[in-house]
C-alpha positions as CSV (number, residue, x, y, z in Angstrom):
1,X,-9.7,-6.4,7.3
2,X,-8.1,-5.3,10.6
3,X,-10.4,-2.2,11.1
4,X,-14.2,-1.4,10.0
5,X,-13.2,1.3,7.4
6,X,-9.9,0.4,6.1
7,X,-9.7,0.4,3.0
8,X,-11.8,4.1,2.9
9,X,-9.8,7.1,1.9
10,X,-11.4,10.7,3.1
11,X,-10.6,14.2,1.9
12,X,-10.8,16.4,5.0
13,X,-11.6,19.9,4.6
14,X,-12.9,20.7,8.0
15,X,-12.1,23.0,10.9
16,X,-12.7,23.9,14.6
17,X,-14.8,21.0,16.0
18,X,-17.8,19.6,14.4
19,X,-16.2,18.5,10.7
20,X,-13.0,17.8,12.5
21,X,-15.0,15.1,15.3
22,X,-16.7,13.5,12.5
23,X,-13.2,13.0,10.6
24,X,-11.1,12.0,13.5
25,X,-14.0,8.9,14.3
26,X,-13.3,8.3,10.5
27,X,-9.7,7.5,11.0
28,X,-10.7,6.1,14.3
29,X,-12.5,3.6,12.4
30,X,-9.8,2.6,10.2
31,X,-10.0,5.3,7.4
32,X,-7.5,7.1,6.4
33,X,-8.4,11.1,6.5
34,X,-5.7,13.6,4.5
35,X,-6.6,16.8,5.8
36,X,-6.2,20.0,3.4
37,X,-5.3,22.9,5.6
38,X,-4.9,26.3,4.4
39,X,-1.0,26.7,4.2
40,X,-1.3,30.3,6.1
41,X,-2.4,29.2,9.4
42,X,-4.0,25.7,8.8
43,X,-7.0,25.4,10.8
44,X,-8.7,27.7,12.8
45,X,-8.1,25.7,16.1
46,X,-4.3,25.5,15.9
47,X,-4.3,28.7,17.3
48,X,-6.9,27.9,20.4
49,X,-5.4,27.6,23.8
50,X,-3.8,26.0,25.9
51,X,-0.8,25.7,23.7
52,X,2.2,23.0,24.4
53,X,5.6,24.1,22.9
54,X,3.9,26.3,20.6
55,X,1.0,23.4,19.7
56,X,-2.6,23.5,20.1
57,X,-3.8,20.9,22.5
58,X,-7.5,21.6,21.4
59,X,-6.3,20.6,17.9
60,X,-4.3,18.0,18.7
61,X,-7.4,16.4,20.5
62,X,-9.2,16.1,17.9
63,X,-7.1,15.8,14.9
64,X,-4.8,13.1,16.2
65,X,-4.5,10.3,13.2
66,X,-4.4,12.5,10.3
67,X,-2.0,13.9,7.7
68,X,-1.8,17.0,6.8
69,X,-1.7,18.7,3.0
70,X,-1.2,22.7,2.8
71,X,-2.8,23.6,-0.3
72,X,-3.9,26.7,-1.4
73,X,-7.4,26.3,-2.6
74,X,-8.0,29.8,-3.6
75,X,-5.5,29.6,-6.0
76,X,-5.6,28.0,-9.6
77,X,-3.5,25.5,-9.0
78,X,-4.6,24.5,-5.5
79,X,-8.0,23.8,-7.2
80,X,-6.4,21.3,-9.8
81,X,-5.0,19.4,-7.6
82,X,-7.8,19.1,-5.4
83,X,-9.8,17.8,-8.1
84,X,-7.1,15.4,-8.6
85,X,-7.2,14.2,-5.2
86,X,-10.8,14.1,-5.4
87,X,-10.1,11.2,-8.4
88,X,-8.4,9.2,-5.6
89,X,-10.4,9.2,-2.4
90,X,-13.6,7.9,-1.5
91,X,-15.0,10.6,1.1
92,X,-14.7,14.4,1.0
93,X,-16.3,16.6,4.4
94,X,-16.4,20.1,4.5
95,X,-18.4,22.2,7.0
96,X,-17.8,25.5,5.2
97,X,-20.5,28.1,5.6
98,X,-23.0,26.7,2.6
99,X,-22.2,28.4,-0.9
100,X,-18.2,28.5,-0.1
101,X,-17.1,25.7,-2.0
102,X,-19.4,26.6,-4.4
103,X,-17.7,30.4,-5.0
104,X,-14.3,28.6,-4.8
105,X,-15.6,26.1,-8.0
106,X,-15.5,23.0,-5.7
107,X,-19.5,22.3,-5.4
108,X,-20.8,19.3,-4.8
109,X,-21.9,19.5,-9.1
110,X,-18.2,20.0,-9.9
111,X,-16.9,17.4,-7.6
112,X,-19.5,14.3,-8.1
113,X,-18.6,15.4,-11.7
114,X,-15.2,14.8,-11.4
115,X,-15.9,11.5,-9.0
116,X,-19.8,9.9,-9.2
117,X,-18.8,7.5,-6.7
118,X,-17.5,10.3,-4.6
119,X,-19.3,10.9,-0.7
120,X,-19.4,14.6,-0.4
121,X,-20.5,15.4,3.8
122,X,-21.0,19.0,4.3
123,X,-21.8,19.6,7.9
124,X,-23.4,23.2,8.7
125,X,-24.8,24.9,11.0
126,X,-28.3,25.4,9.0
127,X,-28.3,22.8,6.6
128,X,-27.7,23.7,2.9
129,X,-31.0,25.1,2.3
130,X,-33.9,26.9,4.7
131,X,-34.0,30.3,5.7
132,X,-31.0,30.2,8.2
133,X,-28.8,28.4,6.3
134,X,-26.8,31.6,4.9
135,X,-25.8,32.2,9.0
136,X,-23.0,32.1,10.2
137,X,-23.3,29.3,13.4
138,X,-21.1,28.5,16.9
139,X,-22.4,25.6,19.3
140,X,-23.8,28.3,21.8
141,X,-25.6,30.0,18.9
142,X,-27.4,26.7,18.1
143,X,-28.2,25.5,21.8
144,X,-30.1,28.4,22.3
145,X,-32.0,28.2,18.7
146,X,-32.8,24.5,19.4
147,X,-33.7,24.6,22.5
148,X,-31.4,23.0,24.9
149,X,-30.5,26.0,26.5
150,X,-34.2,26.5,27.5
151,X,-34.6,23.4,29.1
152,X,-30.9,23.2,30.9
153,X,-29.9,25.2,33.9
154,X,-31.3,25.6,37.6
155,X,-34.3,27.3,36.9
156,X,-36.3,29.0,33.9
157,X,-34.7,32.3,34.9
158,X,-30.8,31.0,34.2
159,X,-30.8,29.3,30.7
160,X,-27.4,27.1,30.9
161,X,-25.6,26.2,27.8
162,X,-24.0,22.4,28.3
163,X,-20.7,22.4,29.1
164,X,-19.1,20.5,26.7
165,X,-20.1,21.7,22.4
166,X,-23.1,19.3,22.6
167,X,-24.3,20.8,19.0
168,X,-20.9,20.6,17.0
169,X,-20.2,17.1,18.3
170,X,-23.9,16.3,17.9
171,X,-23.0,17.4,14.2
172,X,-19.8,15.4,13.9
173,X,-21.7,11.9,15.1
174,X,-24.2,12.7,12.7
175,X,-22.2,13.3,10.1
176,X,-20.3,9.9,10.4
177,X,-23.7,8.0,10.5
178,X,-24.6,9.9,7.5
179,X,-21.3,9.1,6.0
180,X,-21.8,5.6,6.7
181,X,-24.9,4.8,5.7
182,X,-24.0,6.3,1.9
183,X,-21.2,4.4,1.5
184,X,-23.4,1.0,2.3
185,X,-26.0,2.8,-0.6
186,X,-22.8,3.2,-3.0
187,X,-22.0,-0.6,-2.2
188,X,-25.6,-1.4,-3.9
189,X,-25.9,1.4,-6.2
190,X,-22.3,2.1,-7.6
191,X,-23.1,5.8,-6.8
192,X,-22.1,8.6,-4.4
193,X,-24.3,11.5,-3.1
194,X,-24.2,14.8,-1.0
195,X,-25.0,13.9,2.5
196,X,-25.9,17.0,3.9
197,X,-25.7,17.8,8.1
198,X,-27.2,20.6,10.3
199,X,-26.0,21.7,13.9
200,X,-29.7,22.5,14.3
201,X,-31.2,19.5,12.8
202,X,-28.9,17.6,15.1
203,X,-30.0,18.8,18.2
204,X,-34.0,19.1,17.4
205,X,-33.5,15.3,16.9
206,X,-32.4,14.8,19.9
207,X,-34.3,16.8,22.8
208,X,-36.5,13.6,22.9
209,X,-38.9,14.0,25.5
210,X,-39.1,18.0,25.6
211,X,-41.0,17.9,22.4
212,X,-43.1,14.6,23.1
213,X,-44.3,16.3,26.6
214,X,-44.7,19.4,24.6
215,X,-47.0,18.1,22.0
216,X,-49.0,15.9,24.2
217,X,-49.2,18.5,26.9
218,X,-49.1,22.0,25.2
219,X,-47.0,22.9,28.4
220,X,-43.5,24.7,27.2
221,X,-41.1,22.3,29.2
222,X,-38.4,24.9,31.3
223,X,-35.0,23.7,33.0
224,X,-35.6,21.5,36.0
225,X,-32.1,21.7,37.2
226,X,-31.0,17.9,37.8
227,X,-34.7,16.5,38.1
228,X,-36.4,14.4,35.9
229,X,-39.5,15.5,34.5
230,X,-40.9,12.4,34.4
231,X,-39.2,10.4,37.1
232,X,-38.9,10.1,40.5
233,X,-36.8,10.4,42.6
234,X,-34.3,10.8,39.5
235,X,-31.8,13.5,40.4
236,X,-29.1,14.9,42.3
237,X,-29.2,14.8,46.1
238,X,-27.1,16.3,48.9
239,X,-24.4,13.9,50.9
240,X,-22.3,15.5,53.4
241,X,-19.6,16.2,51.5
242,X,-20.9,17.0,48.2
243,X,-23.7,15.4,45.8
244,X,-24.8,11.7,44.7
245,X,-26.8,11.0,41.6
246,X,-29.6,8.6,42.4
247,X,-31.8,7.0,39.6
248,X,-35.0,4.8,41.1
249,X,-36.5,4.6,37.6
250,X,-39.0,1.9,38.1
251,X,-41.0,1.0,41.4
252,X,-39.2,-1.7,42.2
253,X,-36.0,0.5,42.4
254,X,-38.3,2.9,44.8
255,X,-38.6,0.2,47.3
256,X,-34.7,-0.6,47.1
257,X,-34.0,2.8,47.8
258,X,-36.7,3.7,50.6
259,X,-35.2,0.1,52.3
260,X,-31.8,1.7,52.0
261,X,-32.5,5.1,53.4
262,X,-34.7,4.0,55.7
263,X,-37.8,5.0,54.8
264,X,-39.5,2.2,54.4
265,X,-42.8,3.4,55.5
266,X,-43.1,5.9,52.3
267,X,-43.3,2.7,49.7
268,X,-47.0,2.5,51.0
269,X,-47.6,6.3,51.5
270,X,-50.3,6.9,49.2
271,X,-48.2,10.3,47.9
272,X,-45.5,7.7,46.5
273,X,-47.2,5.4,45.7
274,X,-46.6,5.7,42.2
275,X,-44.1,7.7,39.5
276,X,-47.0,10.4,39.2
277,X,-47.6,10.1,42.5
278,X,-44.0,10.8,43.3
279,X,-43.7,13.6,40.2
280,X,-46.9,15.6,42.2
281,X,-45.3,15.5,45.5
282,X,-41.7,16.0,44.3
283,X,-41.2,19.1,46.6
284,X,-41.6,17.0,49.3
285,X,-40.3,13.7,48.4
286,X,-36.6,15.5,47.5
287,X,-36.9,16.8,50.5
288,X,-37.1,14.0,52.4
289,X,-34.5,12.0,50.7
290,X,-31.9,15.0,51.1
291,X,-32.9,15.2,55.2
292,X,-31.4,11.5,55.0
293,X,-28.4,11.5,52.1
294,X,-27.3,14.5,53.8
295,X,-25.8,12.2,57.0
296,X,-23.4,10.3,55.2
297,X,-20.5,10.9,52.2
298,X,-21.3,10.5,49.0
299,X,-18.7,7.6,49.5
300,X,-21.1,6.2,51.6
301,X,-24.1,6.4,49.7
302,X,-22.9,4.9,46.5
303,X,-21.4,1.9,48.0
304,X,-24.3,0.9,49.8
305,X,-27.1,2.0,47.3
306,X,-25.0,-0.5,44.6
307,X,-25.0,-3.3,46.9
308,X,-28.7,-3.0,46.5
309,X,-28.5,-2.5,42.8
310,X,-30.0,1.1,42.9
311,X,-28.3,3.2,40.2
312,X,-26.2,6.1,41.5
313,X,-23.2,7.8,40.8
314,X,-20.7,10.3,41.9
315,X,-20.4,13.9,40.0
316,X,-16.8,13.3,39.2
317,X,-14.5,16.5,38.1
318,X,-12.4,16.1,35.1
319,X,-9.4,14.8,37.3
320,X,-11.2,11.7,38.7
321,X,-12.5,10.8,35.1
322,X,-9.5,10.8,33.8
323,X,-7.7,8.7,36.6
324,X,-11.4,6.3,36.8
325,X,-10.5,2.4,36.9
326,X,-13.3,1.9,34.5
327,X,-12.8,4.5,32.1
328,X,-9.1,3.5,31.9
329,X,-9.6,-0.2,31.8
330,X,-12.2,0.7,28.9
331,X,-8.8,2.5,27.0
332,X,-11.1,5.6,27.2
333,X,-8.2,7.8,27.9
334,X,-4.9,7.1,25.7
335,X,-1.7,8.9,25.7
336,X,-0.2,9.9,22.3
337,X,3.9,11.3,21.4
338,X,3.6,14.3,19.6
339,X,6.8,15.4,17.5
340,X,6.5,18.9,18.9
341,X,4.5,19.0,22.3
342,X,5.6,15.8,23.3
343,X,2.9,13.3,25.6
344,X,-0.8,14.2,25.6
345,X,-3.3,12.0,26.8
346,X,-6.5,12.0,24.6
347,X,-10.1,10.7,25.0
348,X,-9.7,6.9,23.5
349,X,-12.2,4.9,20.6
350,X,-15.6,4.7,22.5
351,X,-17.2,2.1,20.4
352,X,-15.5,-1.4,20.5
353,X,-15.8,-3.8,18.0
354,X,-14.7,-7.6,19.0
355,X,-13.2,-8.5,15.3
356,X,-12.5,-5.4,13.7
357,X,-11.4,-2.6,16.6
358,X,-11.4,0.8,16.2
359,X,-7.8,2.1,16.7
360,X,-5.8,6.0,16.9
361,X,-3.3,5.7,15.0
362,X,-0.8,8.5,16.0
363,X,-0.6,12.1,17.4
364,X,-2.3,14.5,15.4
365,X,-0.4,15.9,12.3
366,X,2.0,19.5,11.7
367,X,0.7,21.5,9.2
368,X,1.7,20.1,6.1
369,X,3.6,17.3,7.3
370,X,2.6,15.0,4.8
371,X,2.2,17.6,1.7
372,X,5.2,15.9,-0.5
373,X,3.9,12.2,1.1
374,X,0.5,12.4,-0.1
375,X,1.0,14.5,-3.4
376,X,3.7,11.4,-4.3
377,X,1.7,8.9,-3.6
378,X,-1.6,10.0,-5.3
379,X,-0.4,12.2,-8.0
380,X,3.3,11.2,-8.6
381,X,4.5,14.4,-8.1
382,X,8.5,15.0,-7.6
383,X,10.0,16.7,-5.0
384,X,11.0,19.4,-7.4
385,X,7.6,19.9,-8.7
386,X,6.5,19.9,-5.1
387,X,9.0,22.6,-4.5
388,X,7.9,24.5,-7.4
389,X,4.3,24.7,-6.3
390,X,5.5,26.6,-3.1
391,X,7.4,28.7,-4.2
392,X,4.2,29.9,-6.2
393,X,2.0,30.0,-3.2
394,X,0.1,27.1,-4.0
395,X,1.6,24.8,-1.2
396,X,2.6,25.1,2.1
């Protein structure tokens, strides 16, 4: 075994984001993901900007290491061979609105039918059942249902969705987890199931402390801009050129920090004394801290605060991640050759494994590049059958 899932064949059916991240860690991971596209138009997100000679580079980002199929799956024949795929492969993930593969005969019933040892991941934005789940869902539509919109932003009176689609990739980590863990159940029980994946459920799982303060306190928690609600100082201070994260989560960080700003003399102030000390007297504690951070760089204050091991950070724009020594010497960004749009640097594997590394295995695919490939290898079809089927419509 060179990678974790080799070995692991998966049916993708997704499109946009959240189905397509969970497939692309998949073939990250060593699988090897066929992606059914509709042959007019593929998916959705090969027609989102920016465009490169004509290609999507939001598709490309998140598609790269997959082949592409262009079948028809509202026609007859599409459906057929589908199922026939479905034989083959190990994994199948949709995130269709719930009831669509159902009206197109390809349920979860039908396909397990067809393949009992067959994963079937259907990631939604409401889950398969519950009053929602017949809604149509986008990421902004969900971080404002499941509350992370009410407790990000500046104040309670400017709700601020995250920038990057927190819920749909939420969804697509999820969905791998869930992925994962049934196919170490199949290893014991011979048998495949319906893992089944909400945008929503995703995100309620994962606003952590919002909930536990709400349930022990009753109090509704509301955006607090870049301050902890529970720790201090924990936030984003002024520097004189900008802004540096600082993070004293402990006491014993406190002291590190007041040593380094020079303010020694508020370690012993009985307002600071401790964490709800320094919560209750935050106003005036931030305060403080930004009269001093605000007389050097932000240069400045992150060299000298990790000498003394106190966690800080810059607030880096897109352009300095991408060019960060760590990040590259980590392979997190990785250029790819497309056939089309040529070089495009991509976000790289972000888990590493020491014996069996993940791995992107190419650029992602043209619609229907691998149609004849794929339909050779796992139905033996010819390339005059092949050519037969679209001129009926049924390929791309």
């Amino acid at each position: 075994m060179n990678r974790p899932l080799e070995g692991v064949t998966v049916l993708d059916l997704t499109r946009v984001l959240a189905g397509p991240f969970a497939t692309m860690m998949l073939s990250d991971l060593g699988a090897r993901v066929i992606k059914v596209e509709n042959p007019s138009g593929g998916d959705d997100s090969r027609a989102f900007a920016p465009m490169v000679n004509g290609e999507s580079a939001y598709f490309m980002s998140i598609n790269r290491g997959k082949e592409s199929v262009a079948i028809n799956l509202k026609h007859p024949e599409g459906k057929k061979l589908l199922l026939e795929l479905v034989k083959k492969v190990d994994v199948l993930v949709e995130n269709f609105k719930p009831g669509t593969m159902e009206k197109l005969g390809l349920g979860y019933p039908v396909l397990s039918g067809v393949n009992p040892r067959l994963i079937y991941a259907a990631s939604s934005g409401f889950g398969q059942y519950g009053p929602y789940s017949h809604l149509p869902a986008y990421d902004l539509i969900i971080q404002g249902m499941g509350g992370l919109q009410s407790i990000t932003g500046p104040d309670e009176e400017h709700p601020t969705k995250v920038g990057s689609s927190m819920a749909d990739i939420l969804a697509g980590i999820f969905t791998v987890i869930g992925i994962l863990g049934a196919l170490r159940a199949r290893d014991i029980t011979g048998q495949g199931q319906m893992v089944d994946v909400a945008m929503l459920d995703c995100l309620v799982a994962t606003l952590e402390n919002a909930i536990a303060r709400y349930v022990v306190t009753g109090n509704v928690p509301k955006p607090a801009g870049n301050d902890h609600p529970s720790i201090a100082p924990f936030a984003t201070f002024e520097s004189s050129d900008g802004f540096v994260n600082i993070a004293a989560g402990n006491d014993a960080l406190w002291a590190k920090l007041c040593s380094v700003l020079g303010m020694e003399e508020f370690v012993q102030d009985p307002r600071f004394l401790t964490n709800s000390d320094r919560i209750r007297n935050w106003p005036e504690l931030k305060a403080a801290i930004n009269e001093r951070t605000r007389t050097r760089s932000t240069a400045h204050w992150v060299e000298v605060l990790r000498e003394a091991n106190v966690p800080c950070g810059p607030i880096n724009t897109v352009d300095k991640v991408v060019s960060d020594p760590h990040v590259l010497a980590r392979d997190m960004i990785v250029s790819l050759v497309h056939p089309v749009a040529g070089e495009l640097k991509v976000p790289g594997v972000p888990i590493k494994f020491s014996k069996t590394p993940g791995e992107i295995k190419g650029p992602a695919p043209l619609l229907g590049e691998h149609t004849g490939k794929v339909l050779g290898e796992f139905l033996s079809m010819g390339e005059e059958e092949i050519q037969e089927l679209k001129r009926q419509g049924v390929l791309g």
